[in-house]
TORTI-853940 format. One record per atom (N, C-alpha, C): x, y, z. Coordinates in pm, whole numbers, plus 50000, padded with zeros to 5 digits. Layout:
BEGIN
XYZ/...
END
This chain:
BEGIN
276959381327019/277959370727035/277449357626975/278509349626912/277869333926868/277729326726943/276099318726939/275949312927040/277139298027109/277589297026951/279129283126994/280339288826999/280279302327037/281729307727069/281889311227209/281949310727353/282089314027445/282209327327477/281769336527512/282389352727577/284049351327640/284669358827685/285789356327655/285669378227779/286749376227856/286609393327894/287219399527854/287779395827743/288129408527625/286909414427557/286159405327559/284779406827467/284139418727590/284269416827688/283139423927789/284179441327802/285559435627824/285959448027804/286219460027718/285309452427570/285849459027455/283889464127464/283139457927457/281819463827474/281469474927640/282119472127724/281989482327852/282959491127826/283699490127699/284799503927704/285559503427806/286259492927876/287109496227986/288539488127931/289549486228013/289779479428024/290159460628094/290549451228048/290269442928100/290409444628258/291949447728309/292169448628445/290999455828548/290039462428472/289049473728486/288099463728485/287629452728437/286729441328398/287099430928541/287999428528565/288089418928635/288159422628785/289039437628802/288529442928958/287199443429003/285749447228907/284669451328866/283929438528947/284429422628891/284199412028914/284569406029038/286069405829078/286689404129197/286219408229307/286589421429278/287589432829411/285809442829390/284449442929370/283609453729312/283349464229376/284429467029491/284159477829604/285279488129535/285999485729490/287229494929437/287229498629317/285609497829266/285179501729133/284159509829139/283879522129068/283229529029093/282169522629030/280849529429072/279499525129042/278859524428867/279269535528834/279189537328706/279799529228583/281499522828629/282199516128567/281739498228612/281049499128725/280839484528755/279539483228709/278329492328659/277499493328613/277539493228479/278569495428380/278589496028219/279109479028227/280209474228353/280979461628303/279619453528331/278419449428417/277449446128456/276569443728332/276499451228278/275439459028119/276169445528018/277509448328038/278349441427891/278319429427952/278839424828076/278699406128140/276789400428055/275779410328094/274839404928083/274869403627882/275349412527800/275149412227743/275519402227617/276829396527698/277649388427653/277489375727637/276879374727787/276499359327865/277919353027866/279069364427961/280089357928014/280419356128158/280179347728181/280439338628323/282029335328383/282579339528503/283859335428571/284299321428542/285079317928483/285349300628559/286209301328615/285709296428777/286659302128859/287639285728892/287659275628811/288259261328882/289609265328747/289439273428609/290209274628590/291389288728558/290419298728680/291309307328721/292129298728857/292059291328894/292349284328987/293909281128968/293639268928813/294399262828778/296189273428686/295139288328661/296169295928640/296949295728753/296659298728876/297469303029007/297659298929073/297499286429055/298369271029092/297509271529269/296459276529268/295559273929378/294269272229383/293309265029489/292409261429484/291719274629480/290809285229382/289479293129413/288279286029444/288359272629492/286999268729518/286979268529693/285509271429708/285119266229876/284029257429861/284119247029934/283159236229976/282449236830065/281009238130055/279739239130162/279679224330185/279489218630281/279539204530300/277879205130403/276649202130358/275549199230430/274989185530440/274379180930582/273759168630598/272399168030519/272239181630449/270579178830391/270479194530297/270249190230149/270469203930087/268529203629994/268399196030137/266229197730127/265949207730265/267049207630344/266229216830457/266169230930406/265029237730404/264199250530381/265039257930421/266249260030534/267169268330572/268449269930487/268169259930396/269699257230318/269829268430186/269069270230167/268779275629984/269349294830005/268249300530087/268809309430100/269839316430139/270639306730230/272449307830310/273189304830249/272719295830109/273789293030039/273879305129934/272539311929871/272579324329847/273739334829884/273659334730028/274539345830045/275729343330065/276229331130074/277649324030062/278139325229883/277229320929824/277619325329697/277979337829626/277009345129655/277259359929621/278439365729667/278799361229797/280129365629894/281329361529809/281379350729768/282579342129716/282479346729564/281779348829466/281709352129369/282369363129354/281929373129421/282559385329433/283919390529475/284409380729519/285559374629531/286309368429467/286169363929380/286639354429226/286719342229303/285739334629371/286099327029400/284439312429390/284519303629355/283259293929309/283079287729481/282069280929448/281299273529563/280959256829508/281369247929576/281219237429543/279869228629692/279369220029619/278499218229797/278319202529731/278679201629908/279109185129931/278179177830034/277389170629975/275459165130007/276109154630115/276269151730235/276719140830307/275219133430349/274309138130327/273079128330356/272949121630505/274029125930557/274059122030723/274549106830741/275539108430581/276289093830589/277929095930615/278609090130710/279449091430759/280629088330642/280479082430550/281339074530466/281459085930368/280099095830309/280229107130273/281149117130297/281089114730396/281939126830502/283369125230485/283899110530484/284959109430444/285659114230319/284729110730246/285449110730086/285209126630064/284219135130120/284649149330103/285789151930185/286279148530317/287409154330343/288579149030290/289179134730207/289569135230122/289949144630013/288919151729926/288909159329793/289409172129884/289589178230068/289629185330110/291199187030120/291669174430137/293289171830165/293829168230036/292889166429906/293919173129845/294479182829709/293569196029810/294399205729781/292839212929692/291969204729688/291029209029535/290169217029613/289969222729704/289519234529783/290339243629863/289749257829869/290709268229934/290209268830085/288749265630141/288219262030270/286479253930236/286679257530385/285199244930400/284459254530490/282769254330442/282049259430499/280839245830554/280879242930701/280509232230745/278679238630758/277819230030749/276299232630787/276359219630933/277029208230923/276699197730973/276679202931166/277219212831195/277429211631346/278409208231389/279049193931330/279969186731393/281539183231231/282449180431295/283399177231176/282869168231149/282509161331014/282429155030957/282629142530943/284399143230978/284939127930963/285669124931058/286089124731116/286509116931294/287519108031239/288569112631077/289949110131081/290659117931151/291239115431249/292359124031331/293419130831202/293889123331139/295339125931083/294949133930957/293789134230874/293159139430774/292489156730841/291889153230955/291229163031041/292209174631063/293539169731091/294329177031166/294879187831070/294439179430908/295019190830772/293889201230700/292679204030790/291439207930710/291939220530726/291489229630549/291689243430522/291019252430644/291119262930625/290229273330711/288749270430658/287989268430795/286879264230805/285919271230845/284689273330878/283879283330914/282439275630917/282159272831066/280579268631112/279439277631049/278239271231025/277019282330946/275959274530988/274899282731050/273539280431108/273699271031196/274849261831220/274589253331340/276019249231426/276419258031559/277539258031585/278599242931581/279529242031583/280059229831527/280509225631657/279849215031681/280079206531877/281559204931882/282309198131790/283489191731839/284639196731766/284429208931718/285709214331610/286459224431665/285669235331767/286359248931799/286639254331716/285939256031595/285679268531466/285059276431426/285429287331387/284529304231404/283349298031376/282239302631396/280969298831352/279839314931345/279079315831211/277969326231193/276889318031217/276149326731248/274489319631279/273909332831344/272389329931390/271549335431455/271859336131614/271289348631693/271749344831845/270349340531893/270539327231912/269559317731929/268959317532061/269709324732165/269579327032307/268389340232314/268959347032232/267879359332194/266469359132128/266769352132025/265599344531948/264519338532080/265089328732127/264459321732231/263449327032321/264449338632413/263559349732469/262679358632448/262409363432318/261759370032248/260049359232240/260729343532244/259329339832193/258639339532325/259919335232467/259159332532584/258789343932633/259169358432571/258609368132672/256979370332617/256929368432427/255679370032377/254649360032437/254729346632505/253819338132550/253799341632695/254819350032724/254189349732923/253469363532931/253909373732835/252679383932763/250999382732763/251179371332728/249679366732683/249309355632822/249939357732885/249849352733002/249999333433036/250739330832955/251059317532954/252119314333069/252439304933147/253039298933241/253459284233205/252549277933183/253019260233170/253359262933039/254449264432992/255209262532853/255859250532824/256289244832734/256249231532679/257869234832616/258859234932611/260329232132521/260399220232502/260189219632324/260109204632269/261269208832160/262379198432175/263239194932118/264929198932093/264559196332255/266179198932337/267119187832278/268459183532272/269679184832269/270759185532311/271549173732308/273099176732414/273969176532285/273999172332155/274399174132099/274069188431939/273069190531906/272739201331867/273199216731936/274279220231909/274359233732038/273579245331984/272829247631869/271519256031853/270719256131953/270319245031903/268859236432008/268899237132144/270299235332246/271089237332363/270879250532391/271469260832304/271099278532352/269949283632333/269069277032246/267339278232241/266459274632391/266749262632460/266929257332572/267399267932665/268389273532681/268879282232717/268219296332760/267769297832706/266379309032624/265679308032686/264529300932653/263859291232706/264209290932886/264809289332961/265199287733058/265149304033107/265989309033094/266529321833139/265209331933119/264159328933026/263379335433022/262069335933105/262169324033156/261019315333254/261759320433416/263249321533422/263639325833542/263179338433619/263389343033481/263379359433480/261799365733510/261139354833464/259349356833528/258929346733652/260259344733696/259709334833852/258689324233790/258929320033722/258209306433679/258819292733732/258159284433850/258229276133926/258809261733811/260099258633866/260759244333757/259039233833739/257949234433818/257079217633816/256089225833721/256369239133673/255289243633543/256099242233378/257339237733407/258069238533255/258389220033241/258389222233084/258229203133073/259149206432940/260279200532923/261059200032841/261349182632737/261109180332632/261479174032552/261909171732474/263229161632425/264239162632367/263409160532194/264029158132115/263689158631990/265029160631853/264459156231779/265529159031652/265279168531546/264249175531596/264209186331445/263219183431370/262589168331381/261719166231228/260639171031330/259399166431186/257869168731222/257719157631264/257939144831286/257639135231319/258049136731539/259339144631543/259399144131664/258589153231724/258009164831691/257339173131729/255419164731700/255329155231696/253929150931687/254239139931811/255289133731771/255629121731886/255529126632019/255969143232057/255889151832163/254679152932260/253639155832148/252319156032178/251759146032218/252109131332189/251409119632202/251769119532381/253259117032395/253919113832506/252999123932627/252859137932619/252279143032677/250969141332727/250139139332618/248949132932681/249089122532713/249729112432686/249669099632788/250089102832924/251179110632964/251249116633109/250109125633152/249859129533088/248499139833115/249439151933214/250449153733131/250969168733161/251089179533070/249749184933078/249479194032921/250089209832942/250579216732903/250939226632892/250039237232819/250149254632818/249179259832746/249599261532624/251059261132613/251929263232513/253119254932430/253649256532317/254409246132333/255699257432257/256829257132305/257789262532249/258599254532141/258649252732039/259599247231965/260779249231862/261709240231875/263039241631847/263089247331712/262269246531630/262149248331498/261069246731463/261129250831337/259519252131252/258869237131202/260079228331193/259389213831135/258849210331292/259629212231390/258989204831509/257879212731545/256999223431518/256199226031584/254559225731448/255259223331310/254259219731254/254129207631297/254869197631361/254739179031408/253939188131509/254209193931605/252889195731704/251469197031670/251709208831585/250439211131508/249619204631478/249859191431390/249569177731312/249339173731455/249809173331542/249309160531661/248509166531707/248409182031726/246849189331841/245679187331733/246099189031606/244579191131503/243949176831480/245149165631510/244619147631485/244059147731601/244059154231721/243239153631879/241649162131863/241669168831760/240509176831743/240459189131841/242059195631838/241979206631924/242749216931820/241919230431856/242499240631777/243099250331831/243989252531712/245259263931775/244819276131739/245039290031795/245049287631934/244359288232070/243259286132004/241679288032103/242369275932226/242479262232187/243239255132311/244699251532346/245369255532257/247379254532287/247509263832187/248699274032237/249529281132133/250649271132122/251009278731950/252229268331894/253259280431848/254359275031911/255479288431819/256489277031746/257519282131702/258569277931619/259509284631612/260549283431497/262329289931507/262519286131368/263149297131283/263489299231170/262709304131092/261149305331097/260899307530967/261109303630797/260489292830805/261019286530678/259469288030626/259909284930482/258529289430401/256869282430426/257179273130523/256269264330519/254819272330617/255999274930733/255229284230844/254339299030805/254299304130708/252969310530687/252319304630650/252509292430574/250919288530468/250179278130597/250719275330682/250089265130747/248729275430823/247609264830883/246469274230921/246269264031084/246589276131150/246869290931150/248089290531126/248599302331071/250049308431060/250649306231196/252029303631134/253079300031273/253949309931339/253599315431442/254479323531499/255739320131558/256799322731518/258459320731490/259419333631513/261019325831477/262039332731470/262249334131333/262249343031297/262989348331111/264509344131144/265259339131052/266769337831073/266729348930959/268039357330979/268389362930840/269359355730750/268869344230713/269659337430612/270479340330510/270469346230390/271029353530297/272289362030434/271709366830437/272789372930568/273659366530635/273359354230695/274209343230711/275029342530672/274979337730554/275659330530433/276459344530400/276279350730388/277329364630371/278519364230415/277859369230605/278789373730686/279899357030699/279489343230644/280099331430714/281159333130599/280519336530445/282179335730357/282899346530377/282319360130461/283489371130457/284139366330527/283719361930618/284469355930752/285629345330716/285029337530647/285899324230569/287399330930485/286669342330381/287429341130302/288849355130357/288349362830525/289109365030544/290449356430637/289829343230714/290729330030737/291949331630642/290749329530509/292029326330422/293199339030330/292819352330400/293419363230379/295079362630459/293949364830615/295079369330735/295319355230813/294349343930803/294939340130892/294409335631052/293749347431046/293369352331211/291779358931204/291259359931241/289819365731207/289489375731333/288499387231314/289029395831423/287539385731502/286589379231465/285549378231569/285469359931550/285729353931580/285529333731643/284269337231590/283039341831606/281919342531652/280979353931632/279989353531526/279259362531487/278079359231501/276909363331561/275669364431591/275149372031547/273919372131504/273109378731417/271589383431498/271029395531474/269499394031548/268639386831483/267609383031586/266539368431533/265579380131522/264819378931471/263299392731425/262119376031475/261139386131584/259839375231568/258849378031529/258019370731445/257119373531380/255909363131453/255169376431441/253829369931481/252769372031441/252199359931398/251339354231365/249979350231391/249359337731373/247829334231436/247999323731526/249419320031552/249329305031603/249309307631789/249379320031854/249559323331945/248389330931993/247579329232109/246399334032204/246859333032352/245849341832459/245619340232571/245299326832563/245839320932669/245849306232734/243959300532794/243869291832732/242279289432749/242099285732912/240919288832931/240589291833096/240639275733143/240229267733063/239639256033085/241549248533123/242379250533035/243739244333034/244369254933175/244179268233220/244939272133366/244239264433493/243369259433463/242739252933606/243349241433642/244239234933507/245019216933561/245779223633627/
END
């Protein structure tokens, strides 16, 4: 092909030997194509270097094929791979992905639900938790929507994610295993409802081993590493040390980390450290961080099938899809030092 002539899917259908309608189900619809025929059209796309444009298959059918990912942060380590599988979902679908950076600025938020009302998207896939823009009259017109990795507080919209309640328990049953009791939940939440059913977890799992409320010490937090070090400080100034520290996520418990290793204490000969998500950071750190795996890519899947059946029927058969949390463990977790069960 010339490199200043565009591919074109006549071109792909005349090199895969099919025909076009045969080219574009292949692309669309790729379940109603047999393997062999979606495997020659695959051969000829690569060979072609022809790409969907899906804003102006759009403009053929006088409708939006785009969906808008709208995230407060497209640096968090959880973002890359969910958007992965949101893409792949929608692609396969004839349909593009647009993603809308709000930076956790409210004025952001506006002007994407703007471009939302009018008309230049087919739905919205929210990361933020919460709607966005707190226009009532704009709010009241948003496409079919669909929560991802962090349930949405104030919208009442289907939401995919991890079952974070499960996740939770898994880490508190691995630390009362090893015989831990004074556990630490750093970076609770009334507004985060992740962080809330992690808590949750956390709770129900400490019940369930008769663990006395004056051995659990809970602290609120926002997610960064900075709150998960701030955690540690506060604690030793009360001088209510725990053997363990459970945390909301992987940035908050490398902030722990950073605050036990600036004390000259090592993990986990004197505190175990866990975490939630698994983001890339948590193996390389020393010791390795024992966590929740999210299945991300997976996420992002099941949130556009989900989405893009909204925008099929209408009606969706499940509000609410949960996913299993896998825990991985690591070096960051030991029997509780003799010297820390005697406070």
């Amino acid at each position: 092909m010339s490199n200043s002539t565009p591919a074109t899917i006549e071109d792909v259908a005349r090199i895969a030997e099919v025909s076009i309608a045969t080219v574009s189900r292949a692309i669309h619809t790729p379940e109603k194509v047999a393997n062999s025929t979606r495997l020659k059209v695959n051969q000829a796309i690569a060979v072609t270097g022809y790409t969907t444009n899906a804003m102006a298959r759009s403009l053929r059918l006088g409708r939006s094929n785009m969906i808008l990912v709208v995230a407060p942060d497209i640096g968090d380590p959880n973002f890359s791979n969910i958007l992965i599988g949101l893409e792949n979902e929608a692609r396969s679908h004839g349909y593009g992905v647009l993603i809308g950076h709000t930076q956790n600025d409210a004025q952001r938020g506006l002007e994407y639900l703007k471009f939302l009302n009018s008309n230049q998207a087919a739905g919205l896939i929210l990361f933020t938790g919460i709607l966005p823009f707190g226009h009532q009259t704009m709010t009241a017109r948003l496409p079919p929507s669909v929560g991802v990795f962090e349930p949405v507080f104030n919208g009442g919209i289907p939401y995919v994610g991890v079952d974070d309640i499960e996740g939770a328990r898994k880490v508190v049953d691995l630390l009362l295993a090893e015989g831990h009791r004074k556990i630490a939940f750093i970076g609770d939440s009334r507004t985060r409802l992740a962080y809330g059913r992690r808590r949750q977890g956390y709770e129900a799992g400490l019940n369930a081993a008769n663990v006395p409320a004056d051995l659990r010490v809970v602290f609120e937090g926002d997610g960064t590493i900075e709150s998960g070090r701030l955690a540690v400080e506060q604690l030793f100034m009360r001088d209510t040390l725990p053997t363990a520290f459970m945390c909301v996520n992987d940035q908050t418990a490398i902030g722990v980390m950073i605050g036990l290793g600036a004390r000259g204490y090592d993990i986990p000969r004197d505190f175990s450290v866990t975490g939630f998500d698994d983001v890339p950071q948590a193996s390389f750190m020393s010791p390795a961080l024992t966590t929740i795996r999210q299945p991300r890519t997976l996420i992002g899947k099941n949130a556009m099938a989900l989405l893009l059946e909204l925008l099929s029927d209408g009606q969706p058969a499940e509000t609410e899809i949960l996913l299993r949390p896998d825990l991985i463990v690591r070096n960051s977790v030991a029997a509780p030092s003799r010297e820390w069960t005697k406070r």
